[in-house]
Every structure is written in C-alpha cells, then in structure tokens.
N, C-alpha and C positions, 0 to 999 in steps of 0.2 A: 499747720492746718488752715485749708482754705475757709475765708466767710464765706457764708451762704444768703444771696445775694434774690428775695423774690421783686421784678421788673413790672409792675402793673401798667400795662402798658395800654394810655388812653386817646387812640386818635392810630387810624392810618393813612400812609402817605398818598397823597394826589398821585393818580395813575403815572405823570409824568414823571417821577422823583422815583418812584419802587423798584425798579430794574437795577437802580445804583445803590439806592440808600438803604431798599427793605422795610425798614420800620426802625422808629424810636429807641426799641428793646436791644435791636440788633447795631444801632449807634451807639448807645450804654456802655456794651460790651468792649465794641470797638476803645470807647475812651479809656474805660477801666483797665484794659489790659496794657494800657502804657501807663499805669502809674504801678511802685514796687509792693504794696500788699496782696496778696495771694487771694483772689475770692472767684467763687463759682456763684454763674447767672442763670435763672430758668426764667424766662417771660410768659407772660400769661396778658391776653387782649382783651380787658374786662368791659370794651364796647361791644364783642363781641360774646361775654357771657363767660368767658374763662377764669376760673383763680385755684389757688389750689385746692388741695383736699383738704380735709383737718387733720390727716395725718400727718402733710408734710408741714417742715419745722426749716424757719429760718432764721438769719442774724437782724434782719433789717428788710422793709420792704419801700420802693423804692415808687414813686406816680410821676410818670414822667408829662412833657408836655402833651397839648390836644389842642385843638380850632376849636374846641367847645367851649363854652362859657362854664368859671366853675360855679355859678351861681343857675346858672340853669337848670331845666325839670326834665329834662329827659331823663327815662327810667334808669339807664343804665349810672346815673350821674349819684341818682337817689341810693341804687345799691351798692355801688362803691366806697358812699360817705357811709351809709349803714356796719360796711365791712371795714372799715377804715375805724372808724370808732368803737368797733370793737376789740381792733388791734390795739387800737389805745390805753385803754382800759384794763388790757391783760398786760401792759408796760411793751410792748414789743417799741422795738426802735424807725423810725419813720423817716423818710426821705420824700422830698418834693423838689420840682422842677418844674417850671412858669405853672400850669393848670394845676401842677400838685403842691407849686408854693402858697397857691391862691387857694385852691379845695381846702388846705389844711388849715390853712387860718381862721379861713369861714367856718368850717366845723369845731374848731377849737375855740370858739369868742370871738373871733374877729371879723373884718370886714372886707369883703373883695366886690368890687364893682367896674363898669367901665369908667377908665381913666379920661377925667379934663384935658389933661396932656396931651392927647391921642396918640397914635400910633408910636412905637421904641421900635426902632429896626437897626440893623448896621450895627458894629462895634461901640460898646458903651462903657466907660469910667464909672468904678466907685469908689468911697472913701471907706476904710474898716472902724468901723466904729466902740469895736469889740475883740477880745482875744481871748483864743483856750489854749491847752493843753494838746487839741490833734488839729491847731492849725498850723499844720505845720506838710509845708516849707511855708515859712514866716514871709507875708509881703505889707509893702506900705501900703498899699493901693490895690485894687483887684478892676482887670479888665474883662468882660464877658459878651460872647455874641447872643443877640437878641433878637428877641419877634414878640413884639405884646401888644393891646387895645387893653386889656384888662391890668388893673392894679390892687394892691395890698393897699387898703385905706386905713385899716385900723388892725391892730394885732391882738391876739388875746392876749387876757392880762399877764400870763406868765413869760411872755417871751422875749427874747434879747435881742435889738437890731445888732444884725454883722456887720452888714455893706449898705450905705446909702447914697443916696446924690440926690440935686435938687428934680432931680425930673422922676426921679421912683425912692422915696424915701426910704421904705420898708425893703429892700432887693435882695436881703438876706438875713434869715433870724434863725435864732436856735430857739428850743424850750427844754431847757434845763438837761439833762443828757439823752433828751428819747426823740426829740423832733428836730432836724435840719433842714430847710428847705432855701430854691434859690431862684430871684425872677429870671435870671441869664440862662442861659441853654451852654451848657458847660458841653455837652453832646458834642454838640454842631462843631462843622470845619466853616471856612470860606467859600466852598463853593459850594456848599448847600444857602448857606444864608445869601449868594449872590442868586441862586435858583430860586428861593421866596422871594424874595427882592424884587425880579423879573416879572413872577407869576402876579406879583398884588402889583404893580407900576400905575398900572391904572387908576386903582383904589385908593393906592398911597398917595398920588400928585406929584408932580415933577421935583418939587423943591425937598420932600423927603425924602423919596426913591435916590437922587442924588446926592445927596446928603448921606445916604446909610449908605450907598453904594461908595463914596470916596474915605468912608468910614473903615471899610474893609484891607484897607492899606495897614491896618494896623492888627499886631499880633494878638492873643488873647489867652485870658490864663484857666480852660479848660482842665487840663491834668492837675495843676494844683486843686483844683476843687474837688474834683476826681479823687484824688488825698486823701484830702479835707475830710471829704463823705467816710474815706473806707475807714478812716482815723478815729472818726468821731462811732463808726458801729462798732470797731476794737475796745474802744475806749473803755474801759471801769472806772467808775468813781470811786475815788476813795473812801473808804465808812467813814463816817463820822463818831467821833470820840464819845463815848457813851458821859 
C-alpha cells in the first residue's frame, strides 16, 4: 500500500526555470520516485490559496522550499502556519525543506532568522550527529544541494539535531517521531542549482557564485533523504512497556 503523500507547495518558479522544472511539487515527485518506498503525491500551492479538503486524509505532509522569508507576514505565510499547527496538534506527521525546515521550527519554539553567514549556495557537507531506525541507507556524512539567506538559529526544545556543520548548525532535526525537516534541497539536480547560481551572480558576488559553482563537481545525496523522509512516515514506534 502506497503512502499518502500531501506537497504544500510554497513558492513558484521564475518564469525562466518553469518550462523545465514546473514547480517544487512537481521535483518532489520526481525525487521520490527513485527511491524503493511506494507512496502517492497530490500538491497543493498554498501561495496560491490551495490545500486540501478536510475530507482528504494523509500519511504525512510535506512544505517544501520558497524565496519567502519563513519569518515573514505575508498572509498566505500566516495561514499556512495557522494550518500547520493544526496539523500538529492532531499528531499528523510533518516534513520541511529549507522554508519548511525554517517555518516549522519557528512555529514549533524555535528561531529562524537571516543568517550572519550569508548566503549557502553550491554543494554542501554535513556531519550526522544523530541516528534512527529509518535512517536508513546508513551514511557517515550527508552531502546536499543548497540555496539559503535564512537559518535555523534556535530549535524548539524538543528536537534532535541530525546533520550539522560549522556554517549551518541546525541543517537537520527530527522531533521525536512526527516532525523531519532539512536545510538542503534534496529535490534539486545540478543544473537547476547551476540555473539559481546564474540568476542570483550578481547578488551573490564573484567569490560565492564561484565558489558554489566549482562546488557542483560534486555528487549529492538527494534520494537517501528521499528514504530517509518516506522511512521516517512508515515508521511506528514502538509502545512503550506499560
């Protein structure tokens, strides 16, 4: 039986990028289908007002990335968190990616702001700091393509770093079996992230732009997280022994 997979999908692509890439929802998909769990996806573009009905019923719901700041007041940002927290509360299981890694922390206790750091672009290393049950396939290290200004600065108190490194500490946490989320874009290929790369050159400065761009020589571990995700909605905890 496949999972049921709902895509909150927050941000659409620059006119130049949609002819190839479509949308977020529609990269999701793409990743998810190369890793071996069986799960079905329905998107819904909640900048645009979309989500589901209250009839339908899912395993896990999924906030992918967005140019939006997750600390911003645009409306749509306010009813998302509204609806997000409600999903919470009813135990449903949660998924984030860069804006959804950041939205869920912020709404959960913790802190997302723009980063001192500045700008993460190109291929980035982390270290695993943490291990479960559906990390699995098991790695030492996790590499992920990136695009971030924003960072996780403080986590609520329940949550467990996965992946850090000195330039994003926070890059992946769980909250106990219901929340996953992850600053990398597991999504993305190479030549979407050389096509942002391009588009910000300007913005970025020569010495990052180059810099992310001789980054991209290097492979990245997308479908293990891809896994990771569908591992962690499968997942059942064990009872605990009365």
């Amino acid at each position: 039986m496949s999972l049921r997979i709902c895509i909150l999908e927050t941000d659409i692509l620059r006119p130049e990028l949609v002819d190839q890439y479509q949308g977020y929802g529609q990269m999701f998909q793409r990743l998810f289908s190369q890793q071996p769990i069986a799960a079905e996806f329905t998107v819904y573009n909640v900048m645009q007002g979309e989500y589901p009905s209250d009839e339908q019923t899912f395993d896990a719901y999924l906030v992918t990335g967005s140019k939006a700041d997750s600390f911003g007041t645009d409306p749509w940002i306010q009813t998302l968190k509204e609806y997000l927290l409600n999903r919470y509360e009813r135990g449903d299981k949660l998924l984030g990616v860069c804006f959804g890694h950041q939205l869920l922390a912020l709404l959960l206790g913790g802190k997302s702001e723009r980063a001192t750091q500045g700008w993460g672009v190109g291929t980035h290393n982390y270290k695993l700091a943490a291990k479960a049950p559906w990390m699995s396939p098991v790695r030492e290290e996790l590499t992920l393509l990136i695009s971030h200004q924003d960072q996780v600065t403080a986590l609520p108190e329940n949550a467990t770093v996965i992946a850090s490194s000195d330039f994003c500490p926070f890059a992946a946490y769980h909250i106990n079996d219901q929340v996953l989320c992850f600053q990398g874009h597991p999504e993305f290929i190479h030549d979407y992230s050389r096509a942002l790369l391009d588009l910000r050159q300007e913005a970025l400065g020569s010495q990052i732009y180059s810099k992310g761009v001789a980054s991209l020589e290097q492979d990245h571990h997308g479908t293990t997280v891809a896994e990771w995700m569908m591992r962690f909605v499968a997942h059942k905890p064990e009872a605990k022994a009365v």
